[in-house]
Rosetta silent file (secondary structure, phi, psi, omega in degrees, C-alpha in Angstrom):
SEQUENCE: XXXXXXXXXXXXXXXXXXXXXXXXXXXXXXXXXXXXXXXXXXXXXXXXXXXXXXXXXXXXXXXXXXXXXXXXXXXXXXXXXXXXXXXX
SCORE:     score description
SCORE:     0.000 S_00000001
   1 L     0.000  145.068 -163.864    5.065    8.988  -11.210 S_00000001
   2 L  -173.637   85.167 -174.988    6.245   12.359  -11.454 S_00000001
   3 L   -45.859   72.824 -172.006    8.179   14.410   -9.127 S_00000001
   4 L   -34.731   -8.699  157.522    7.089   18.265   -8.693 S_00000001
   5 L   -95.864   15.354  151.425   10.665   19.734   -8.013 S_00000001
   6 L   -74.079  120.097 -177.594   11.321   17.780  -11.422 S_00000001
   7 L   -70.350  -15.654 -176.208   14.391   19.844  -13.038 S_00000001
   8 L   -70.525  -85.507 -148.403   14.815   17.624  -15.982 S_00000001
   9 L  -100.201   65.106 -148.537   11.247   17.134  -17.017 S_00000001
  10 L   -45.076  147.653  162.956    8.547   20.013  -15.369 S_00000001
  11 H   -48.185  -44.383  173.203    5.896   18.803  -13.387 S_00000001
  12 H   -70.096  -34.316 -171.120    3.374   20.953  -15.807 S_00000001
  13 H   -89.902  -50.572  149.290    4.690   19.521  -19.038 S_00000001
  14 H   -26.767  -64.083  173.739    4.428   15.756  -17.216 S_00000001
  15 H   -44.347  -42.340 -148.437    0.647   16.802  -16.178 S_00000001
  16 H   -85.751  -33.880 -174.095   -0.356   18.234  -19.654 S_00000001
  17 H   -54.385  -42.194  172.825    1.511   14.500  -21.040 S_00000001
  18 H   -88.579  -33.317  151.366   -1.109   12.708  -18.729 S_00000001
  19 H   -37.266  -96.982 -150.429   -4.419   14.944  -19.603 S_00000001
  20 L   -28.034  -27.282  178.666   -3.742   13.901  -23.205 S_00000001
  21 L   -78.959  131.771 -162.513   -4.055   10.432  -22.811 S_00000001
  22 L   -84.995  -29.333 -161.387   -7.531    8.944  -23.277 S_00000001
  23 L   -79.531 -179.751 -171.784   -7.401    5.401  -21.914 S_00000001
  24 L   -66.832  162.089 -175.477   -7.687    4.403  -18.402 S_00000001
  25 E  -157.224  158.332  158.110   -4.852    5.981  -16.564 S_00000001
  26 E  -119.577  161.661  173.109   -3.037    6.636  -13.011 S_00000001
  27 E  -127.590   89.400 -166.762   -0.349    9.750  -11.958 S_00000001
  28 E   -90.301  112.740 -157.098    1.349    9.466   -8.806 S_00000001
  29 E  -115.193  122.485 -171.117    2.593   13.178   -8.052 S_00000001
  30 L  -109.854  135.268 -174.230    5.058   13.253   -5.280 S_00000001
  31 L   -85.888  -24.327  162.132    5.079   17.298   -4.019 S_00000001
  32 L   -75.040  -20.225 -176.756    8.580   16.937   -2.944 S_00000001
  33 L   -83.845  154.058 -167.767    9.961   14.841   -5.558 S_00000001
  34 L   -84.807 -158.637  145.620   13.034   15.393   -7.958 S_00000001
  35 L   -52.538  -13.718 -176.789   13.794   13.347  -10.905 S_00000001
  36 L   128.133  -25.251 -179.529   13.842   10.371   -9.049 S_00000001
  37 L   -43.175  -65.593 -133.051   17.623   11.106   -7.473 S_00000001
  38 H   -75.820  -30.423 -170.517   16.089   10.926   -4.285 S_00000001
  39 H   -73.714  -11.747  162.398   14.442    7.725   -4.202 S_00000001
  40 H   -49.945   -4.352  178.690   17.676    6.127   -5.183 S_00000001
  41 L  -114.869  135.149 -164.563   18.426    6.474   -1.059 S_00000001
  42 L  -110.027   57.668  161.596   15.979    3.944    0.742 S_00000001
  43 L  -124.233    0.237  179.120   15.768    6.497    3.638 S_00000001
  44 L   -69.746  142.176  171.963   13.356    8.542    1.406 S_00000001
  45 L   -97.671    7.907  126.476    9.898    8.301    2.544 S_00000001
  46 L   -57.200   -5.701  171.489    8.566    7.907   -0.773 S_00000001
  47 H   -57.105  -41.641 -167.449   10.861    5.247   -1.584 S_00000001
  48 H   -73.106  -45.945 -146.800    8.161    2.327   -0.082 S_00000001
  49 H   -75.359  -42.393  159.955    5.322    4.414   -1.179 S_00000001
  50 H   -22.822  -63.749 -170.149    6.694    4.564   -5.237 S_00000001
  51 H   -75.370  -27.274 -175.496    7.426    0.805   -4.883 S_00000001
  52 H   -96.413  -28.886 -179.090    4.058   -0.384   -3.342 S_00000001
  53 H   -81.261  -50.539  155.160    1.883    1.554   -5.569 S_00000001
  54 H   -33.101  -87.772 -159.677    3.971    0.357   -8.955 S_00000001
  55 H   -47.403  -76.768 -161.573    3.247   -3.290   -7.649 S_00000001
  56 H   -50.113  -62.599 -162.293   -0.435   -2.809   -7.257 S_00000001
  57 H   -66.217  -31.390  148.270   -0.926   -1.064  -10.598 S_00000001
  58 H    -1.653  -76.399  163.989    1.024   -3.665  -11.937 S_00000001
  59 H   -64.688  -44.488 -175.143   -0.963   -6.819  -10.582 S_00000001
  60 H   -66.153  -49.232 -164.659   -3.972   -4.940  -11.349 S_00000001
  61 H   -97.091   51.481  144.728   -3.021   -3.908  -15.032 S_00000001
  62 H  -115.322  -32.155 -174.066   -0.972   -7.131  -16.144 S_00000001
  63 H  -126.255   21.842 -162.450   -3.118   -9.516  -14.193 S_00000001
  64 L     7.146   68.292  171.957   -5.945   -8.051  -13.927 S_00000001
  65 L   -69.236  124.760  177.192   -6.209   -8.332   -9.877 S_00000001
  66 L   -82.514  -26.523 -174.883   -9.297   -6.250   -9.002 S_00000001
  67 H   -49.098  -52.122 -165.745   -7.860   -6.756   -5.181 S_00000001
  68 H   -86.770   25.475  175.397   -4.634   -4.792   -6.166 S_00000001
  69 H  -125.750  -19.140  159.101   -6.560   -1.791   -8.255 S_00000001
  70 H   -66.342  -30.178  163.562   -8.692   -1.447   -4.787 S_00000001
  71 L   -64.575  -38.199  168.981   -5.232   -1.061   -3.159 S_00000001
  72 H   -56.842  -11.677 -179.820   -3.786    1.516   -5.387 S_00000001
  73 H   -96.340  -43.984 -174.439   -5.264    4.516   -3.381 S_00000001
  74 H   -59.118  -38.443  161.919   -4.293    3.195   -0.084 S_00000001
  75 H   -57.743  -76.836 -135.888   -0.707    2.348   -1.229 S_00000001
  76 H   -88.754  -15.555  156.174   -0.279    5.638   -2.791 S_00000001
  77 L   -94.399   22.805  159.317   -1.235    7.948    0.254 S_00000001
  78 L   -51.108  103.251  179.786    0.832    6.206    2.559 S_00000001
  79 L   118.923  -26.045 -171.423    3.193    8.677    4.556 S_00000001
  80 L    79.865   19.663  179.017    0.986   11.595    3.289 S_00000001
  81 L   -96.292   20.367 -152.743    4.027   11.910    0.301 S_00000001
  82 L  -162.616  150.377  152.216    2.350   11.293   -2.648 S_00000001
  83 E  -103.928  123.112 -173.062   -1.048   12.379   -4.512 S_00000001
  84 E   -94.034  125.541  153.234   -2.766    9.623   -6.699 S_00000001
  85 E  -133.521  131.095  173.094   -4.879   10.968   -9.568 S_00000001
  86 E  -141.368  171.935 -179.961   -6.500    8.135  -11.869 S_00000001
  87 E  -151.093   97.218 -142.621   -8.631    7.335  -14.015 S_00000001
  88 L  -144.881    0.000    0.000   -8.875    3.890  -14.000 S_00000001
């Protein structure tokens, strides 16, 4: 996950950190999001979508649920706040 108004870390230096990696992978890019201050208030509307999409890749890559890696797209464009890019 990786917030595009992040001031801390840039969004471009995140991105180029997630190219690089070879193995299967997911990025959830919220176009609104900070460092993460915001989703600390659970009036954010990416607060649910952050939290449902972490569980499904979760179940899928710990338990290897195929139901909850079928789930991960649906989860992560809930609200219209979030962009999913994987490779998975």
């Amino acid at each position: 996950m990786h917030g595009e108004r992040d001031d801390v870390v840039s969004y471009a230096e995140g991105k180029a950190a997630y190219d690089m990696v070879p193995w299967p992978k997911a990025m959830l890019s919220l176009p609104e999001g900070d460092h993460g201050r915001s989703l600390l208030r659970k009036g954010d509307p990416a607060f649910p979508v952050v939290g449902d999409t972490t569980v499904e890749f979760l179940r899928w890559s710990l338990y290897g649920d195929p139901a909850a890696k079928r789930r991960l797209a649906r989860e992560a464009t809930a609200g219209n706040v979030a962009v999913l890019d994987d490779h998975l």
